[in-house]
C-alpha positions in Angstrom: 37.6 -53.9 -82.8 35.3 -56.3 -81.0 31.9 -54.9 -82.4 33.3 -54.7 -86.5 33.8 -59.0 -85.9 30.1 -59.0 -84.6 29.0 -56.8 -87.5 30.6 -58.8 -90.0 29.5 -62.3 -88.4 25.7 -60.8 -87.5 26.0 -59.4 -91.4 26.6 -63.3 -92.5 24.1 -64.4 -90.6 21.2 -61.9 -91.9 22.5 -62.8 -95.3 22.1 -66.6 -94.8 18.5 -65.8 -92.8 17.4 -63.1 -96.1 18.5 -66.2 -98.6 16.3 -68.6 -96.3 13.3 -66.4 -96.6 13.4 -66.5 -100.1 13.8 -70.4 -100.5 10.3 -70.1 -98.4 8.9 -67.4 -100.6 9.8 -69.8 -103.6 8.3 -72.8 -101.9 5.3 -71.2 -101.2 4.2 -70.1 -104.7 5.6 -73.1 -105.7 2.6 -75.2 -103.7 0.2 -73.1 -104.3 0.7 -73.4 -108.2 1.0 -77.1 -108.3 -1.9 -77.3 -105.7 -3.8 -75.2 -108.1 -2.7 -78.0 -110.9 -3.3 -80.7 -108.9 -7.1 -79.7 -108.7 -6.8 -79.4 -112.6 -5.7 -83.1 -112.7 -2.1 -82.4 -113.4 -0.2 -83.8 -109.9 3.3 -83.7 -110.8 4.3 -80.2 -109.5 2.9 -81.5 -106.3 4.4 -84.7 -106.0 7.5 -82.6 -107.3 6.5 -80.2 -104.0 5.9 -83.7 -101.7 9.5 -85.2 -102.7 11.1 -81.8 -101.9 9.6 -80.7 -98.5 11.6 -82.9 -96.0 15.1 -82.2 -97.6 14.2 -78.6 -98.4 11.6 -77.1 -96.7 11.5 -78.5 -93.4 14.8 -76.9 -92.7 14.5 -74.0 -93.7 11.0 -73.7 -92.2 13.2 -74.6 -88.9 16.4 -72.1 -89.4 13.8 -69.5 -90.0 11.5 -69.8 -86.5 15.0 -70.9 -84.8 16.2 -67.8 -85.6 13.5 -65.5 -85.2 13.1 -66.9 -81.1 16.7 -67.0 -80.7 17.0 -63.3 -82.0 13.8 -62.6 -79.8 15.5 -63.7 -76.5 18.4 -62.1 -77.2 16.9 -58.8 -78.2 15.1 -59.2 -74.5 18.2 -59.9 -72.6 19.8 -57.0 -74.6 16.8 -54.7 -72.8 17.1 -56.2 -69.7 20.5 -55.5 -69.3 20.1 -51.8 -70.8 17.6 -51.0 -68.0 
């Protein structure tokens, strides 16, 4: 019974993460297209990009590491404890 709650909670929590990687896949094509119109003199997409990176990007750019070392010590305790 134990292990279906931490499937279910673990299968939230990749769900959340998978969402979060797409918000960053977004915001990345997003900059480089108004960085590419910024060159071309057109600087609103990137002032658009500037006014949305602390509220936006910043977190998710910090679930997304947070995660990934959290996962990473766990996944070594996990194998410490299997040996």
């Amino acid at each position: 019974m134990k292990n279906t709650g931490e499937s279910k909670w673990k299968k939230v929590l990749d769900d959340v993460l998978i969402y979060n990687l797409y918000i960053l896949i977004v915001g990345s094509i997003f900059l480089g297209i108004s960085f590419t119109l910024s060159i071309n003199g057109n600087s609103g997409f990137y002032n658009l990009f500037q006014k949305l990176w602390y509220p936006v990007f910043i977190p998710s750019l910090s679930l997304f590491f947070t995660a990934i070392l959290i996962e990473a010590i766990l996944n070594k305790l996990i194998d410490r404890n299997n040996k």
